[in-house]
ZARO-88723 format. One record per residue (C-alpha): residue number from 1; residue in one letter; chain; x, z, y. Coordinates in nm, 3 decimals. Layout:
residues N
n,res,chain,x,z,y
NUM,A,A,X,Z,Y
...
//
This chain:
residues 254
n,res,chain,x,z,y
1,X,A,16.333,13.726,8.159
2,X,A,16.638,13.910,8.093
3,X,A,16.706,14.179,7.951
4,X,A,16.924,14.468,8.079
5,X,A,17.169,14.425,7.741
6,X,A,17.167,14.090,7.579
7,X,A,17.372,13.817,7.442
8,X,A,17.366,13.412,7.548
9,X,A,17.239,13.371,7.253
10,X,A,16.882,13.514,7.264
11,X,A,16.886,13.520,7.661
12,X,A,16.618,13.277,7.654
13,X,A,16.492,13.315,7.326
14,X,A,16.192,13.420,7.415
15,X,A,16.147,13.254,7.760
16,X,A,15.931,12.985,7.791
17,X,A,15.975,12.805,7.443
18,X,A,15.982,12.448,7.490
19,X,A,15.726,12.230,7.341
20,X,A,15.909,12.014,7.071
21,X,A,15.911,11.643,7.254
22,X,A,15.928,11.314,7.049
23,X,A,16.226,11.107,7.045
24,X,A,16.144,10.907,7.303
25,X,A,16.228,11.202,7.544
26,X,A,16.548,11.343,7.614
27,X,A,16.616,11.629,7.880
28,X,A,16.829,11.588,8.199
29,X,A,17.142,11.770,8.063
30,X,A,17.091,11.536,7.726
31,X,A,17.085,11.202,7.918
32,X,A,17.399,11.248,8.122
33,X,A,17.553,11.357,7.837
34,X,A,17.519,11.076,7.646
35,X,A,17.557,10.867,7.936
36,X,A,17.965,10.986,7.876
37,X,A,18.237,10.936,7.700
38,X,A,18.234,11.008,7.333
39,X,A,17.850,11.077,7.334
40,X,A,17.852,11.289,7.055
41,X,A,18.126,11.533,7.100
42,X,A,18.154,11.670,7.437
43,X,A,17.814,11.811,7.441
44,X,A,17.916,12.025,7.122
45,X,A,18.218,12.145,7.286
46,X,A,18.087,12.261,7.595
47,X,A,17.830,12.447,7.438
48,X,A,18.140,12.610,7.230
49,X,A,18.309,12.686,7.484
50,X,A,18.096,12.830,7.672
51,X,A,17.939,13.025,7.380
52,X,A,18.286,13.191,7.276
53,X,A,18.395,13.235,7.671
54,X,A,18.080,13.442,7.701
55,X,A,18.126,13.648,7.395
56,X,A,18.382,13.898,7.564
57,X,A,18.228,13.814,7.907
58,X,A,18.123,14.141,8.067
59,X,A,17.722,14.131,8.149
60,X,A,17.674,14.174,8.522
61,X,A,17.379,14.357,8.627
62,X,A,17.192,14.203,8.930
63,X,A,16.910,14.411,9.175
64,X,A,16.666,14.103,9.279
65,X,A,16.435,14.140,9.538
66,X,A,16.285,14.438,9.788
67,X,A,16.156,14.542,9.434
68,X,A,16.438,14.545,9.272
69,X,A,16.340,14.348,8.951
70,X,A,16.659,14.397,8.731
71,X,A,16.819,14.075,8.544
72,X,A,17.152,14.024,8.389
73,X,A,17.364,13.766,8.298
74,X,A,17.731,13.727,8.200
75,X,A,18.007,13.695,8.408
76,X,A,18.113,13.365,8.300
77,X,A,17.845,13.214,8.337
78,X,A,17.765,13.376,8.694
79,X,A,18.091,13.276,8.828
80,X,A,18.005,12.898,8.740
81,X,A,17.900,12.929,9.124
82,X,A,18.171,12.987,9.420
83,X,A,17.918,13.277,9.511
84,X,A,17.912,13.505,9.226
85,X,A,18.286,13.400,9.141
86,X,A,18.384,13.509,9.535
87,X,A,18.194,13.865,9.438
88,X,A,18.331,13.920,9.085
89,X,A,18.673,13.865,9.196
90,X,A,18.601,14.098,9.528
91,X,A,18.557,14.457,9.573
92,X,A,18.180,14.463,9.625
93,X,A,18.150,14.473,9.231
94,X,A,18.203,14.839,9.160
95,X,A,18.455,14.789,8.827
96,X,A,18.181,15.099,8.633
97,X,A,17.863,14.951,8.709
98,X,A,17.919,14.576,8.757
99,X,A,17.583,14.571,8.966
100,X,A,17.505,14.304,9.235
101,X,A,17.264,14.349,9.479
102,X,A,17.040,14.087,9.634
103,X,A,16.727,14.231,9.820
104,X,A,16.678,13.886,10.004
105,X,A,16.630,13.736,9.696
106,X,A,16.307,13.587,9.574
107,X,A,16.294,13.668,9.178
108,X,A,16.075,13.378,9.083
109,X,A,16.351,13.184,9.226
110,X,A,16.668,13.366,9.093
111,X,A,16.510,13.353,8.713
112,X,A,16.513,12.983,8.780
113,X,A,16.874,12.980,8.904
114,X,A,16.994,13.206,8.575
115,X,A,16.813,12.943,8.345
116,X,A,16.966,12.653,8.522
117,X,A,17.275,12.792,8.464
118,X,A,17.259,12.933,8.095
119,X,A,17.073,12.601,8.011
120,X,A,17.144,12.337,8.243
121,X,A,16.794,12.286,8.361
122,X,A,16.500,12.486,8.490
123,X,A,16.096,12.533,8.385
124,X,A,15.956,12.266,8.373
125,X,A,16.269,12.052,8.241
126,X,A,16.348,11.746,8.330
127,X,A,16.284,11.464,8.085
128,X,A,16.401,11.085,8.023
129,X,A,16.134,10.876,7.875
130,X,A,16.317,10.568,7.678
131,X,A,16.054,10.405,7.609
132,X,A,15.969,10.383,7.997
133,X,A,16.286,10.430,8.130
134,X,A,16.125,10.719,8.353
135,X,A,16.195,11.054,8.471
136,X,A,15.897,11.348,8.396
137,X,A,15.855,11.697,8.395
138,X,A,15.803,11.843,8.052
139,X,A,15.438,11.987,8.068
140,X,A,15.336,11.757,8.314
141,X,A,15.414,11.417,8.078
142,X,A,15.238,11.660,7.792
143,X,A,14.921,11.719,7.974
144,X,A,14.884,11.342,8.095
145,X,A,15.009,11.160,7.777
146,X,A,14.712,10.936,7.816
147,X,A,14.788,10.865,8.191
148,X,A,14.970,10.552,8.225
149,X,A,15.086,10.675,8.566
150,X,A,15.285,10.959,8.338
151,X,A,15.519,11.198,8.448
152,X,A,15.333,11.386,8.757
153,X,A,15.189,11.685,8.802
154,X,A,15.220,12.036,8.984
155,X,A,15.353,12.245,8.701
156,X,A,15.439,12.577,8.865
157,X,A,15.535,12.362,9.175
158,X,A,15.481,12.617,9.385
159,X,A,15.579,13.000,9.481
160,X,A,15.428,13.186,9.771
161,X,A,15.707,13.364,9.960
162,X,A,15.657,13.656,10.182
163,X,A,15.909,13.688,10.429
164,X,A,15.716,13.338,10.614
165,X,A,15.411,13.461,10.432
166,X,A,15.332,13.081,10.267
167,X,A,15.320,12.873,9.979
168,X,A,15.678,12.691,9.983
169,X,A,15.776,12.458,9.682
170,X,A,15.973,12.584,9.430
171,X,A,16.189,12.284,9.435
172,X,A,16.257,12.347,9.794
173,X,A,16.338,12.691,9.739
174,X,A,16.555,12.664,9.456
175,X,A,16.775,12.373,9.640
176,X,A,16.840,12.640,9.946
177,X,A,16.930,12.909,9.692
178,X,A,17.169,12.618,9.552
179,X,A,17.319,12.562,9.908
180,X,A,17.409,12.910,9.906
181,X,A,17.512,12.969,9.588
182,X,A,17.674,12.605,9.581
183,X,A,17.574,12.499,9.268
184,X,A,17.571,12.067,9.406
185,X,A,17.397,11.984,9.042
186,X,A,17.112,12.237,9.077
187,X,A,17.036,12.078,9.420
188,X,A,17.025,11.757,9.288
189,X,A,16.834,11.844,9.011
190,X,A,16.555,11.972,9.229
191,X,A,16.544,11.679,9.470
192,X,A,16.480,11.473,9.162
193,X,A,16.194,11.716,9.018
194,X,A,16.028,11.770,9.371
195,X,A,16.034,11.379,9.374
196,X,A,15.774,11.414,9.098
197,X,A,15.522,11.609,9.258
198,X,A,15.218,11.446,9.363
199,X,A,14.858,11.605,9.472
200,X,A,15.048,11.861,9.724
201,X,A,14.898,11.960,10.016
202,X,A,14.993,11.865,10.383
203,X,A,15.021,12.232,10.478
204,X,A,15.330,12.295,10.211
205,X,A,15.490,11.934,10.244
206,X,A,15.551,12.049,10.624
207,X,A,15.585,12.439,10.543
208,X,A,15.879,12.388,10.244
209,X,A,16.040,12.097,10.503
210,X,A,16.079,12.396,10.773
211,X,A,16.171,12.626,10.585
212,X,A,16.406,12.347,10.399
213,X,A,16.553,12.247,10.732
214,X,A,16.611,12.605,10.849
215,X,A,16.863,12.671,10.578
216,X,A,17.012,12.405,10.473
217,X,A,17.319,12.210,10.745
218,X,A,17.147,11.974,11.015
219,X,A,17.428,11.730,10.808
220,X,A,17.240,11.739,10.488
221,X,A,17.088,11.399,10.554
222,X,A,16.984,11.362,10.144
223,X,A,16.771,11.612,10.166
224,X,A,16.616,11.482,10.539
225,X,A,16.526,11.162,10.373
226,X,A,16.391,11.313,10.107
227,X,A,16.124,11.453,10.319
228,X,A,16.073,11.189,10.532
229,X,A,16.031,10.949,10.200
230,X,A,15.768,11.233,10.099
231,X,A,15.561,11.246,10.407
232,X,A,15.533,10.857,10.368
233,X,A,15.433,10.887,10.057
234,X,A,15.162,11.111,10.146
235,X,A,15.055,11.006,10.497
236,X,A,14.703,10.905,10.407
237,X,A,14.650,11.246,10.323
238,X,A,14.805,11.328,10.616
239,X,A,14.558,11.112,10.830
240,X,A,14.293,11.274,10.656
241,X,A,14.357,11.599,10.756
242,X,A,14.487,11.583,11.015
243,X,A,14.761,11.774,11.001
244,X,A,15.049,11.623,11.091
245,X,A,14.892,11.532,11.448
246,X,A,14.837,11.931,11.504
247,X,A,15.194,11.985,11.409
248,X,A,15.347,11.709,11.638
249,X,A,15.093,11.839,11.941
250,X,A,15.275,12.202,11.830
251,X,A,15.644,12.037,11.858
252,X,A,15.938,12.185,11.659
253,X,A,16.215,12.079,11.444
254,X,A,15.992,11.848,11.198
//
């Protein structure tokens, strides 16, 4: 997504242009904007400012998975999380190189994180339907404009991760990467997407809440309900497969 020299400004130029939406739709960042105090100016300044801060911003290279898939981003913008601000104003930055390292990394994931943060959303973005006064996901309203349900669909909803060798959501994955990184926005942001997935199977419902609970604190009781709330959704599924009985005969955390 990145390349090894660039600018803000054509970062994501090339990334995943989004498909021009009607007026009816504004994205996540947009809405809560608005939703503020003087509606039309703040957004313009914070893009300024963060435009000119990242101007003489040095660009941070960073090492992203076993494979080493290079990205880079400005420092600026990195240290808008307590991570990459804790490393940038440490020694493990070499002051020549300015290269970070993260091998555990899943680069799928980290692209997402860089996108969130350059953009203030993630692929597929989040949009606000007026006209419904409902949440969807970009491609997902697009491709079921004629549904009345709207707003639903797995668009890239999920990433197969090799370390627990299955297919995790990418929701789930991005909100532990957000615990870590503490970005508080990004992991609300995905709670809110994940919440419109539908169609996904039993097997990854209970796989992404393991791996959810696992690394996130046993006090992050948002995110329990949130799974809870989605295995009730789904439970006829459930039923049907039989799944969730083999898991609770199996016993564990869930």
């Amino acid at each position: 997504m990145f390349a090894r020299k660039t600018s803000q400004s054509d970062s994501f130029s090339k990334h995943r242009a989004g498909k021009a939406t009607t007026k009816t739709k504004r994205s996540f960042r947009e809405h809560h904007a608005a939703a503020a105090s003087k509606r039309a100016e703040r957004p313009k300044k914070a893009e300024s400012s963060a435009g000119s801060s990242t101007l003489t911003s040095p660009i941070i290279t960073l090492c992203v998975g076993p494979e080493q898939r290079l990205f880079a981003a400005h420092e600026d913008i990195l240290s808008t999380s307590p991570f990459f601000a804790a490393i940038c104003r440490g020694q493990i930055l070499e002051s020549a190189s300015k290269r970070v390292n993260l091998p555990d990394e899943l680069p799928e994931i980290f692209s997402s994180v860089l996108e969130y943060l350059y953009k203030g959303d993630y692929y597929p973005r989040l949009l606000h339907n007026k006209r419904r006064n409902t949440w969807e996901l970009e491609d997902a309203a697009d491709n079921n404009h004629n549904n009345s349900a709207g707003g639903r669909g797995q668009v890239e909803s999920t990433v197969y991760h090799p370390v627990t060798q299955q297919v995790l959501l990418k929701d789930t994955l991005l909100y532990c990467t957000a615990e870590r990184y503490g970005l508080d926005e990004l992991k609300r942001l995905a709670l809110r997407k994940q919440g419109l997935q539908s169609g996904i199977q039993c097997a990854t419902i209970l796989a992404s809440a393991k791996h959810a609970y696992a690394n996130t604190p046993d006090s992050d009781s948002k995110l329990r309900a949130h799974y809870l709330a989605l295995i009730i959704r789904s439970r006829s599924t459930f039923k049907r497969s039989g799944t969730m009985q083999m898991e609770m005969e199996l016993g564990g955390k869930l």
